[in-house]
NUNUBA-742667 format. One record per residue (C-alpha): x, y, z; residue number from 1; chain. Coordinates in Angstrom, 3 decimals. Example, Ala and Ser with C-alpha at 12.3 -4.5 7.8 and 13.67 -1.06 7.14 Angstrom:
BEGIN
<pt X="12.300" Y="-4.500" Z="7.800" n="1" chain="A"/>
<pt X="13.670" Y="-1.060" Z="7.140" n="2" chain="A"/>
! end
This chain:
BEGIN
<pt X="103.935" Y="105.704" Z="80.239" n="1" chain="A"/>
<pt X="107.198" Y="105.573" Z="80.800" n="2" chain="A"/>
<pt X="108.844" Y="103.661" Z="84.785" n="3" chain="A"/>
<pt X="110.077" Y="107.456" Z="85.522" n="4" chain="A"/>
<pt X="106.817" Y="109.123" Z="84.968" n="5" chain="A"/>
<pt X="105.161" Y="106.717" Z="86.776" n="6" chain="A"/>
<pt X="107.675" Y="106.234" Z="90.053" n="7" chain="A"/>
<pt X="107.418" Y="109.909" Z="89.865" n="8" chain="A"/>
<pt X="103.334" Y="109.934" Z="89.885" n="9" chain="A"/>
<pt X="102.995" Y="107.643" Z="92.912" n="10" chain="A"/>
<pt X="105.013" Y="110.212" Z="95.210" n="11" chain="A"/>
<pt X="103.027" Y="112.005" Z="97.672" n="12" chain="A"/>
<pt X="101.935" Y="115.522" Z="96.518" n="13" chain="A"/>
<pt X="104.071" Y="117.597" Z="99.424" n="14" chain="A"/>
<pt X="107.051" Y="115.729" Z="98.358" n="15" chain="A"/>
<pt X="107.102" Y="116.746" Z="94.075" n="16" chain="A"/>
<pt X="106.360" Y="120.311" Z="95.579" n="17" chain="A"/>
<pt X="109.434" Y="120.202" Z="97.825" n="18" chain="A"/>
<pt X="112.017" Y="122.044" Z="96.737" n="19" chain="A"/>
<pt X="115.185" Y="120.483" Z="94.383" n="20" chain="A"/>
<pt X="118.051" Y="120.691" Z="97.508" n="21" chain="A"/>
<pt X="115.533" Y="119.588" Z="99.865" n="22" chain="A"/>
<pt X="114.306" Y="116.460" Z="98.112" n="23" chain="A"/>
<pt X="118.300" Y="115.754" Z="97.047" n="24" chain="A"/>
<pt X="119.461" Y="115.925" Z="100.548" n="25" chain="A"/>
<pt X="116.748" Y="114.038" Z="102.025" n="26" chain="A"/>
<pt X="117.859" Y="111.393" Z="99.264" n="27" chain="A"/>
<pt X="121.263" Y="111.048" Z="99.974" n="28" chain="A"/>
<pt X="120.753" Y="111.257" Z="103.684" n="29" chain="A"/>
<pt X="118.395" Y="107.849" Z="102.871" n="30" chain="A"/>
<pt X="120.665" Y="106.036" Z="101.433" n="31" chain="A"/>
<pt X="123.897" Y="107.187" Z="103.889" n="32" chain="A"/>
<pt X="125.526" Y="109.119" Z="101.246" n="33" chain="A"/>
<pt X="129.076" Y="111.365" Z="102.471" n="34" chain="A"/>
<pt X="128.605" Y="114.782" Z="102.172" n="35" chain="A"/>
<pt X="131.657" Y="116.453" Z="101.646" n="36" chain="A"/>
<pt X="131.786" Y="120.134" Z="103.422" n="37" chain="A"/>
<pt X="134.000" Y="122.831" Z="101.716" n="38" chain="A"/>
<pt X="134.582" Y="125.430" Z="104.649" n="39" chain="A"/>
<pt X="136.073" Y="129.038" Z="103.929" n="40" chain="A"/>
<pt X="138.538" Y="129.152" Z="107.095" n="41" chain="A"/>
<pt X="140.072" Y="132.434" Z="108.570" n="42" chain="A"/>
<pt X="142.901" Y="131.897" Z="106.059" n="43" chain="A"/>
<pt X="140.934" Y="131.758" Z="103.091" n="44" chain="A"/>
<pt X="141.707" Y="127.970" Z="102.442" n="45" chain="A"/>
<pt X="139.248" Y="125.305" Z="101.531" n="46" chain="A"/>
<pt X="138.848" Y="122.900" Z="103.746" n="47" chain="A"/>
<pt X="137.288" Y="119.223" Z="101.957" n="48" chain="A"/>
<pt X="135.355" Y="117.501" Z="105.730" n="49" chain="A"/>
<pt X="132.995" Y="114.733" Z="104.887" n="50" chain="A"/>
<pt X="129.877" Y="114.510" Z="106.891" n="51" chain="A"/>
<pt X="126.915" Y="112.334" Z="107.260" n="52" chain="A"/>
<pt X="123.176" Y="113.744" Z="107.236" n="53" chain="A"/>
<pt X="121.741" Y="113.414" Z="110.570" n="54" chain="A"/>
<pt X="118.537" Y="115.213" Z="109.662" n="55" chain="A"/>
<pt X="116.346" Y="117.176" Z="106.867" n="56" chain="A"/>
<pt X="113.503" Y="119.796" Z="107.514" n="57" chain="A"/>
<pt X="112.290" Y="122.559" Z="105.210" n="58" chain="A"/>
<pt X="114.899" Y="125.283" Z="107.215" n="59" chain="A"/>
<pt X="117.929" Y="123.064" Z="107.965" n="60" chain="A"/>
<pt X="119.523" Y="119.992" Z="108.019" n="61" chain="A"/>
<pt X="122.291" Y="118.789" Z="110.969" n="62" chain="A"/>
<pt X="125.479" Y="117.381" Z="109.456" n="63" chain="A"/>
<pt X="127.960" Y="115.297" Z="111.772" n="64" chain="A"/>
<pt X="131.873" Y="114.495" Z="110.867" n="65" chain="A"/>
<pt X="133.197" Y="111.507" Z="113.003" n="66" chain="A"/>
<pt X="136.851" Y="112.365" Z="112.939" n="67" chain="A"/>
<pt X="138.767" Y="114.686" Z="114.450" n="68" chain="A"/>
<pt X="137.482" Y="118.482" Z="113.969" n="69" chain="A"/>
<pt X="140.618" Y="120.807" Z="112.028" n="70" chain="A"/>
<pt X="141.798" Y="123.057" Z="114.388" n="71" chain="A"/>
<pt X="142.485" Y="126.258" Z="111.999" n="72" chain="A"/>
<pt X="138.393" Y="125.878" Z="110.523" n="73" chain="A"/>
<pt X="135.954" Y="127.753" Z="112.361" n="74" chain="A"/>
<pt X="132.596" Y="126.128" Z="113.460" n="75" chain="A"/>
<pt X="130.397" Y="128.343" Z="111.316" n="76" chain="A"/>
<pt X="130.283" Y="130.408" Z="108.576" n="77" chain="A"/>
<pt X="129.826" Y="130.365" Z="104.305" n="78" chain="A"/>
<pt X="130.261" Y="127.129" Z="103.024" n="79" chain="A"/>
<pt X="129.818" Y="125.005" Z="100.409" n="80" chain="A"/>
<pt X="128.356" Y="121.337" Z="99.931" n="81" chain="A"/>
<pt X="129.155" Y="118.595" Z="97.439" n="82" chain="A"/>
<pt X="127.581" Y="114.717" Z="97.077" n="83" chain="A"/>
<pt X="127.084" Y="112.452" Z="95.049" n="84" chain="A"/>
<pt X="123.840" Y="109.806" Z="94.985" n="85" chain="A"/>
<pt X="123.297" Y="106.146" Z="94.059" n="86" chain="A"/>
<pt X="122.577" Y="105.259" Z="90.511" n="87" chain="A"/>
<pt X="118.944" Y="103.953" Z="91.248" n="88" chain="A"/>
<pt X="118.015" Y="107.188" Z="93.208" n="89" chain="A"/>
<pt X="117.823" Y="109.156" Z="90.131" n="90" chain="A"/>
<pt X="114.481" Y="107.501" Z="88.877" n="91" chain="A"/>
<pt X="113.037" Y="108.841" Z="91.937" n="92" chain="A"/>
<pt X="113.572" Y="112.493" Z="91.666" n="93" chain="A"/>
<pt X="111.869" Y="114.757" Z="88.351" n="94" chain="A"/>
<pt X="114.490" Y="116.524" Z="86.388" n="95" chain="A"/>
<pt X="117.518" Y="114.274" Z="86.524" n="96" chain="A"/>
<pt X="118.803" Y="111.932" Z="84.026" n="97" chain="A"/>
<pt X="120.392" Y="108.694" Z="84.303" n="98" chain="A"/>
<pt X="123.084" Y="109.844" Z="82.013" n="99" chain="A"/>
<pt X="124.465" Y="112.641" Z="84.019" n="100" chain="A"/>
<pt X="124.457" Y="110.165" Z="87.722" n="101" chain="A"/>
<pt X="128.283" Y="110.339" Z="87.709" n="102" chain="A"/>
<pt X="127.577" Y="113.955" Z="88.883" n="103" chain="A"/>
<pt X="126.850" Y="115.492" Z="91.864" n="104" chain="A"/>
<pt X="125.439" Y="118.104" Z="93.407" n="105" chain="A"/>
<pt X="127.082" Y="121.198" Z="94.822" n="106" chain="A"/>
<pt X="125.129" Y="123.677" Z="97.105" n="107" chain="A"/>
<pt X="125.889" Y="126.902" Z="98.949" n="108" chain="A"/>
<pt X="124.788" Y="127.655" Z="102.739" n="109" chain="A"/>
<pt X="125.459" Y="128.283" Z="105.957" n="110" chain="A"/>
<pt X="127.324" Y="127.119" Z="109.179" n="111" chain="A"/>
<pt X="124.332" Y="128.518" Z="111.834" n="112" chain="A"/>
<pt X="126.207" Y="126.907" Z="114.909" n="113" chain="A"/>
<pt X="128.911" Y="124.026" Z="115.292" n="114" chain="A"/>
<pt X="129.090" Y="122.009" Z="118.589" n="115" chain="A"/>
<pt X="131.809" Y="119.752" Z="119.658" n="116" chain="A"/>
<pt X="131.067" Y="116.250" Z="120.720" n="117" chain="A"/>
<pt X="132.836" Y="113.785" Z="123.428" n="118" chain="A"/>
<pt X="134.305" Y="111.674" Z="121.036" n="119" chain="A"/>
<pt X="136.267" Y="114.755" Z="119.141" n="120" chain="A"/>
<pt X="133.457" Y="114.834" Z="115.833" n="121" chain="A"/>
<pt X="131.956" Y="117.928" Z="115.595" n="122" chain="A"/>
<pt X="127.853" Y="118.012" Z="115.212" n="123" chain="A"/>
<pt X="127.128" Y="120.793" Z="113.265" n="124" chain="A"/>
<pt X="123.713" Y="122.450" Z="112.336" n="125" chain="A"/>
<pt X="123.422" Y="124.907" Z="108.252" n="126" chain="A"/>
<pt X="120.847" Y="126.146" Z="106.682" n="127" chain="A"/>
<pt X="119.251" Y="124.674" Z="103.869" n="128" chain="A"/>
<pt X="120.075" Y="125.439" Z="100.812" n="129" chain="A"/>
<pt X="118.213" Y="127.231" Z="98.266" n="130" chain="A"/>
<pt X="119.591" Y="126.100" Z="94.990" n="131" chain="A"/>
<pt X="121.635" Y="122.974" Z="93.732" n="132" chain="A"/>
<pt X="124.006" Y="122.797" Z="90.695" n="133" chain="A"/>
<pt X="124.686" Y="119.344" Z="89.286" n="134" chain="A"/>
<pt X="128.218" Y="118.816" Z="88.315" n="135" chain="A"/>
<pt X="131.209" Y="116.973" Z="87.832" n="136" chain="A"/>
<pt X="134.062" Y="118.594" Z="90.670" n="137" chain="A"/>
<pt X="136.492" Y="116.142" Z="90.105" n="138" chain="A"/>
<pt X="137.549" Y="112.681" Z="88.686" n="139" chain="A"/>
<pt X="138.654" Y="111.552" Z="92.372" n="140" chain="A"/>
<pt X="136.938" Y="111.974" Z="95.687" n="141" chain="A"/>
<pt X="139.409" Y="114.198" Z="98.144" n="142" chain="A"/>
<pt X="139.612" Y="112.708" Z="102.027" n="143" chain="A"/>
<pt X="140.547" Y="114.891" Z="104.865" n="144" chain="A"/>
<pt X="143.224" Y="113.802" Z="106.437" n="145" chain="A"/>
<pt X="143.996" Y="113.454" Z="110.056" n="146" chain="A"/>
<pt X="147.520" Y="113.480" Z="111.751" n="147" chain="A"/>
<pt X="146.424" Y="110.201" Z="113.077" n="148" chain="A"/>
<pt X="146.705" Y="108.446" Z="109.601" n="149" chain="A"/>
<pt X="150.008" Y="109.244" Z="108.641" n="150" chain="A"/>
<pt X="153.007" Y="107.438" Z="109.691" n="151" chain="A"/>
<pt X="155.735" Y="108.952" Z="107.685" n="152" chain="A"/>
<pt X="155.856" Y="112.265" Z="105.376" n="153" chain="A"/>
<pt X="158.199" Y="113.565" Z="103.699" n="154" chain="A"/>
<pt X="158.714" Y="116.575" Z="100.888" n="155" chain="A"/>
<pt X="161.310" Y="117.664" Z="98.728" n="156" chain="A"/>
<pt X="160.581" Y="121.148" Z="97.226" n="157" chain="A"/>
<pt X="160.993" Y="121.686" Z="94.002" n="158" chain="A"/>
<pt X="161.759" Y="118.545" Z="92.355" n="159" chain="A"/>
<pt X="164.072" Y="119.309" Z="89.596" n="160" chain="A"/>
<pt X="166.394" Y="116.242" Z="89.119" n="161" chain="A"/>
<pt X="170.393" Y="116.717" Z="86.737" n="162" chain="A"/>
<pt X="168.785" Y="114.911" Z="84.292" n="163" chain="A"/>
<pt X="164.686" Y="115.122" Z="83.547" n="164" chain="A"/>
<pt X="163.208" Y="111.757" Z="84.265" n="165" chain="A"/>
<pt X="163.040" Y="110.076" Z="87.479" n="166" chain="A"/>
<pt X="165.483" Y="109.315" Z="90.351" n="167" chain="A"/>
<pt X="167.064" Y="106.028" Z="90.145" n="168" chain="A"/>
<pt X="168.459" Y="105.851" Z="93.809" n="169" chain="A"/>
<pt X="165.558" Y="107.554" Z="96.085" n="170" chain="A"/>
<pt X="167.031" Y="110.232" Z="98.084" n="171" chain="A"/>
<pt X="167.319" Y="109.408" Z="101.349" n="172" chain="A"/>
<pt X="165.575" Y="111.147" Z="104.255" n="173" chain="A"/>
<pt X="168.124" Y="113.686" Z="105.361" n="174" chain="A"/>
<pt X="167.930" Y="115.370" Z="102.193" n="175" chain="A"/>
<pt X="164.157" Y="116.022" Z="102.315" n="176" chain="A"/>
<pt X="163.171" Y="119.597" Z="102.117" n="177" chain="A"/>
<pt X="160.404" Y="119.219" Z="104.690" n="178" chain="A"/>
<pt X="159.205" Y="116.418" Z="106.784" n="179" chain="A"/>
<pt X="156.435" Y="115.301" Z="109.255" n="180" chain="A"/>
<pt X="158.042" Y="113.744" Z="112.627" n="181" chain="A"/>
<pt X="157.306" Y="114.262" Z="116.521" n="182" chain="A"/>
<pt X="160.056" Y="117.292" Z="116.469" n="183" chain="A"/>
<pt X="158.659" Y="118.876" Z="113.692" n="184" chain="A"/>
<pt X="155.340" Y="118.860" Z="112.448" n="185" chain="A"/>
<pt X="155.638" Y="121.541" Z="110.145" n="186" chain="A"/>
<pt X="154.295" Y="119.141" Z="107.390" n="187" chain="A"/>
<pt X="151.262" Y="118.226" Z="106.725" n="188" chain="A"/>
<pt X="149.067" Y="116.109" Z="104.623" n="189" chain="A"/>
<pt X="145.108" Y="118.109" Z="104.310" n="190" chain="A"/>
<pt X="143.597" Y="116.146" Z="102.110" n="191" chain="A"/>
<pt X="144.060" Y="113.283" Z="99.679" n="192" chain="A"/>
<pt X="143.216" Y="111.440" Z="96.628" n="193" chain="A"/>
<pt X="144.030" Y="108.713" Z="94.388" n="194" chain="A"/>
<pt X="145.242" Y="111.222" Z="91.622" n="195" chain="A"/>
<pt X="146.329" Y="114.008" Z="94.519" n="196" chain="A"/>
<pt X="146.934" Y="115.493" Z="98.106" n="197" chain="A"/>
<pt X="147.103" Y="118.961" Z="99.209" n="198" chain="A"/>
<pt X="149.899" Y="119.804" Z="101.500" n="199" chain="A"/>
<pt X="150.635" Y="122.219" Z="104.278" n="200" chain="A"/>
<pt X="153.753" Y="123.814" Z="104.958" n="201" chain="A"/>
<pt X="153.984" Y="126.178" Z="108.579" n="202" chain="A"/>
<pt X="156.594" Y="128.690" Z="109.425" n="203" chain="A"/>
<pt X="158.409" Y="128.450" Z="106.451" n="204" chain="A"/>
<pt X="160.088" Y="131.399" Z="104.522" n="205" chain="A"/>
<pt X="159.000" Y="132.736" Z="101.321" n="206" chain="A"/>
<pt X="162.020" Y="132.055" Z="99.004" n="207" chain="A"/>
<pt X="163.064" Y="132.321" Z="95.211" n="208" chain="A"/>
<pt X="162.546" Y="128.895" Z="95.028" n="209" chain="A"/>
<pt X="158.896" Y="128.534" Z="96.689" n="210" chain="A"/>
<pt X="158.198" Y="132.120" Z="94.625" n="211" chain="A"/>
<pt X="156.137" Y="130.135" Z="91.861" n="212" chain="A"/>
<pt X="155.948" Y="126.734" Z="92.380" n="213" chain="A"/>
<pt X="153.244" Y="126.126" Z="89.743" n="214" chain="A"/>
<pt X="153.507" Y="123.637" Z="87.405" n="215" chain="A"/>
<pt X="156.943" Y="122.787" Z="89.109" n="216" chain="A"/>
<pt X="157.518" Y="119.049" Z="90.143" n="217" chain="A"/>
<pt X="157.497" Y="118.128" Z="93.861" n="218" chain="A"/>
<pt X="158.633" Y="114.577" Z="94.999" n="219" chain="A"/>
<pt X="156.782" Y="113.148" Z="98.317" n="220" chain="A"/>
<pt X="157.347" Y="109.858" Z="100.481" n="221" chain="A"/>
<pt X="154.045" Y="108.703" Z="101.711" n="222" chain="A"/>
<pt X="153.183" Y="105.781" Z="104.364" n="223" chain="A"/>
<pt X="149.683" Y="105.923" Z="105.606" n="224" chain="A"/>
<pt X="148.615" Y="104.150" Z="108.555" n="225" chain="A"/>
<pt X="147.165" Y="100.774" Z="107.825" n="226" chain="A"/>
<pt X="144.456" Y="98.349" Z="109.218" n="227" chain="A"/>
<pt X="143.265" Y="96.347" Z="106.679" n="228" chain="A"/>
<pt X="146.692" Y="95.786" Z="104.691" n="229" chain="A"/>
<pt X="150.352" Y="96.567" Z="105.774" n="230" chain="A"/>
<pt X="150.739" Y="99.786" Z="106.100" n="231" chain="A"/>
<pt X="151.615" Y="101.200" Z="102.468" n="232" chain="A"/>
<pt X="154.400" Y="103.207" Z="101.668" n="233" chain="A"/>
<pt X="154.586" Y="105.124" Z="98.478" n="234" chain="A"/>
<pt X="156.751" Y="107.512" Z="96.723" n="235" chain="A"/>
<pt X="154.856" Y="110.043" Z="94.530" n="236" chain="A"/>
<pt X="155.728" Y="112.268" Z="91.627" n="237" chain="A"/>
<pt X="153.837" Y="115.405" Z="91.691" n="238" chain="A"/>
<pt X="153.178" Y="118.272" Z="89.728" n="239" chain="A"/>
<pt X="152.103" Y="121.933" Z="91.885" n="240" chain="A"/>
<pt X="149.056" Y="122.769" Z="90.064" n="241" chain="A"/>
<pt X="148.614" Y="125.511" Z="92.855" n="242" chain="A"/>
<pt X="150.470" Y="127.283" Z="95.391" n="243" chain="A"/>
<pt X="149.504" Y="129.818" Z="97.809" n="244" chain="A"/>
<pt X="151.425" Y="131.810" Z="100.826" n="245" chain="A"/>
<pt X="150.057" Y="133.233" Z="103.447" n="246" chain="A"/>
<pt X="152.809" Y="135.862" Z="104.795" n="247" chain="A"/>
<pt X="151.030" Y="136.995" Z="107.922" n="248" chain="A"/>
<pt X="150.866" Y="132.855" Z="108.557" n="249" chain="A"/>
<pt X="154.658" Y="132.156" Z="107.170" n="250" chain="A"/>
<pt X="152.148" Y="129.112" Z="105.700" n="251" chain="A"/>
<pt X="152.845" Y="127.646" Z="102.196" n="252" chain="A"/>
<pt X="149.628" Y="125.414" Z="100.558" n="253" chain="A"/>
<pt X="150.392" Y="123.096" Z="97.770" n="254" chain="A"/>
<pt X="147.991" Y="121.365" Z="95.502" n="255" chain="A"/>
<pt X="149.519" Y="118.829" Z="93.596" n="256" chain="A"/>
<pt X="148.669" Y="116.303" Z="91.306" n="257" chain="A"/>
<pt X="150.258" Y="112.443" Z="90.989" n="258" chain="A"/>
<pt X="152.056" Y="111.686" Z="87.670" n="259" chain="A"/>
<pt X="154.570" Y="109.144" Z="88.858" n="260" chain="A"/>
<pt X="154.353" Y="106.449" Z="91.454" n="261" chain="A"/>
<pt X="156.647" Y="103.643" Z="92.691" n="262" chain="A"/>
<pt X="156.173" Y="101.090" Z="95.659" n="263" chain="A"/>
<pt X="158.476" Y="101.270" Z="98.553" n="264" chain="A"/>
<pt X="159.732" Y="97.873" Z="97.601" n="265" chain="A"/>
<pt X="159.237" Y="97.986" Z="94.220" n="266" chain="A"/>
<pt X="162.376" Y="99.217" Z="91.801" n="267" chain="A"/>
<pt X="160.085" Y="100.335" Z="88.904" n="268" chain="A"/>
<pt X="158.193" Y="103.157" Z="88.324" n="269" chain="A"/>
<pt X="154.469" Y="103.720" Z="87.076" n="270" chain="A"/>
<pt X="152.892" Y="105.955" Z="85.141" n="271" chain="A"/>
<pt X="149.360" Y="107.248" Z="87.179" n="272" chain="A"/>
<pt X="146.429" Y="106.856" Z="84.972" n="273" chain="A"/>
<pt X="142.738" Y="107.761" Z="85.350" n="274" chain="A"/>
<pt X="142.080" Y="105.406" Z="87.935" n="275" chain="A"/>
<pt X="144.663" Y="107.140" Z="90.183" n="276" chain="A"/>
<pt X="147.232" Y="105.513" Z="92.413" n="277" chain="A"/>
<pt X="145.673" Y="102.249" Z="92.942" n="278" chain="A"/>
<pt X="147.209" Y="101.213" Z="96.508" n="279" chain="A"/>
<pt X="146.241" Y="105.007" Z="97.464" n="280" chain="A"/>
<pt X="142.401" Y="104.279" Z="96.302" n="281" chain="A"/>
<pt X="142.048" Y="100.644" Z="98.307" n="282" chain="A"/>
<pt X="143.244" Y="102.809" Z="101.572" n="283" chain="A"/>
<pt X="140.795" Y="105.610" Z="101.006" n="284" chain="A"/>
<pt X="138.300" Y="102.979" Z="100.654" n="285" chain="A"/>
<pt X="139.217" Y="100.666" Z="103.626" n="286" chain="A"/>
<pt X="141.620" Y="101.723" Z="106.407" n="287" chain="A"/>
<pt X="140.635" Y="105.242" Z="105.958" n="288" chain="A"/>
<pt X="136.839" Y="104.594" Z="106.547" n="289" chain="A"/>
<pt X="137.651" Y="102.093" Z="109.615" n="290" chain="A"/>
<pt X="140.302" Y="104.823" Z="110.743" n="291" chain="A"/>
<pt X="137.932" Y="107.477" Z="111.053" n="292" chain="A"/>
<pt X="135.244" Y="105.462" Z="113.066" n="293" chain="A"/>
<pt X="137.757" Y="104.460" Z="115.779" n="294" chain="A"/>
<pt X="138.862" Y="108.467" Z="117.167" n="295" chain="A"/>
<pt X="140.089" Y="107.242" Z="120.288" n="296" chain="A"/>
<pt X="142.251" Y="104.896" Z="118.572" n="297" chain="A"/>
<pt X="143.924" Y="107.797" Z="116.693" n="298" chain="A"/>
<pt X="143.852" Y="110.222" Z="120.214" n="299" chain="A"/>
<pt X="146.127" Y="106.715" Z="121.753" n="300" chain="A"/>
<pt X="147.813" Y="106.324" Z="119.044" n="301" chain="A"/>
<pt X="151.591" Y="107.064" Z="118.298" n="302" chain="A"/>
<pt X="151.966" Y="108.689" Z="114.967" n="303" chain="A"/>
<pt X="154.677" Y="110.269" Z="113.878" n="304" chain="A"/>
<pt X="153.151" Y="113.363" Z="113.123" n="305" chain="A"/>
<pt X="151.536" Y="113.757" Z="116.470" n="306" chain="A"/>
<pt X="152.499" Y="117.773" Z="117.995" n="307" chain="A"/>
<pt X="154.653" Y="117.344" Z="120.947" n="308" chain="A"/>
! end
């Protein structure tokens, strides 16, 4: 007898008869995994929130995101969920394989109600799901992004250099085609990755030069709030591997992808491999985390990209 067969043999009866996305999310909410909430907004524009399972039953389960609640996505609705679980938790559970544990899980429900809570998190109470689809979304975990986080952004739209390669002398700030500042917040940064971000441009005009910005380069200066570390500052070659406009919103939504990177005090640049921008992944991992557990912190604090 194999240890799976008999782990799975000493669980209770009710529990092997529970169903797949029941038994899952009960799982991850045991060992504190993030959920990550995709949320079809009024503008047809996935939103990425992570969440943490407050609770499981056989009809629901109550999902609550710490940081601040995005003011363009509804409180309820269609949506779609996406985790991943620990390694060890797969001997546990009949069907899965230790060889696919990289992957998550990806379910489809519903936003029932959405309630707002004193600290600015948002408490918010879906339907279970009925099926689960194990898969692989994406080689780096997206983080929603609040204002609060960013200290300086700045975008110039489309990249196209004299010469291909990469600038020598950065451009300076003046020149930028967009930027993120206390007089204009037009700019802003939805979500990020190590090997990505998806950006957010309001009230700007459709021109021949935004027309079809697929596949066209895009050259952002990043510096992220710090806590742990100095705050890092980045510059970031991108490539659009989707654009969108919205013309009843004059609102332009960029996904793009990191090829290039350089440190602000660096003079070299660096090729982004599969592990993604590295200084990008310890901030995700640290300040970002500590960021989001201290809201009124970000409420008192004086970003840049604070609305006036």
């Amino acid at each position: 007898m194999s240890l799976r067969t008999a782990l799975q043999r000493l669980l209770p009866f009710r529990q092997r008869k529970a169903s797949l996305p029941l038994r899952l999310l009960r799982t991850a909410a045991r060992h504190r995994s993030t959920v990550q909430l995709f949320l079809l907004g009024q503008q047809r524009q996935m939103e990425n929130i992570p969440c943490k399972i407050e609770r499981v039953d056989k009809q629901s389960l109550v999902l609550r995101h710490a940081g601040p609640w995005p003011t363009d996505c509804p409180g309820r609705g269609q949506c779609s969920l996406y985790f991943k679980l620990p390694l060890a938790a797969h001997l546990y559970l009949p069907g899965l394989t230790s060889s696919r544990a990289h992957e998550g899980f990806l379910c489809q429900t519903r936003i029932m109600e959405g309630r707002p809570q004193p600290d600015g998190g948002m408490r918010l109470h879906l339907r279970l799901p009925s099926t689960a689809l194990q898969r692989e979304l994406r080689r780096h975990d997206r983080h929603f992004i609040s204002p609060g986080c960013v200290e300086m952004l700045e975008l110039w739209l489309p990249w196209d250099p004299p010469s291909a390669g990469l600038p020598a002398d950065l451009p300076t700030d003046s020149s930028a085609s967009f930027n993120a500042s206390r007089r204009q917040a037009r700019l802003r940064l939805v979500n990020l990755s190590a090997g990505g971000a998806k950006l957010q441009i309001d009230n700007v005009d459709f021109t021949e030069d935004l027309a079809n910005m697929d596949l066209k380069q895009a050259l952002i200066r990043l510096q992220l709030r710090g806590l742990h570390q100095p705050q890092p500052e980045s510059w970031l070659l991108c490539r659009c591997v989707e654009s969108r406009y919205n013309i009843h919103l004059s609102r332009l939504v960029l996904r793009l992808s990191f090829c290039q990177y350089r440190d602000a005090r660096a003079d070299n640049w660096d090729s982004v491999g599969e592990q993604g921008v590295a200084v990008l992944q310890h901030w995700l991992a640290q300040d970002h985390a500590a960021l989001l557990k201290a809201p009124a912190s970000l409420a008192n604090s004086q970003s840049c990209i604070d609305k006036d």
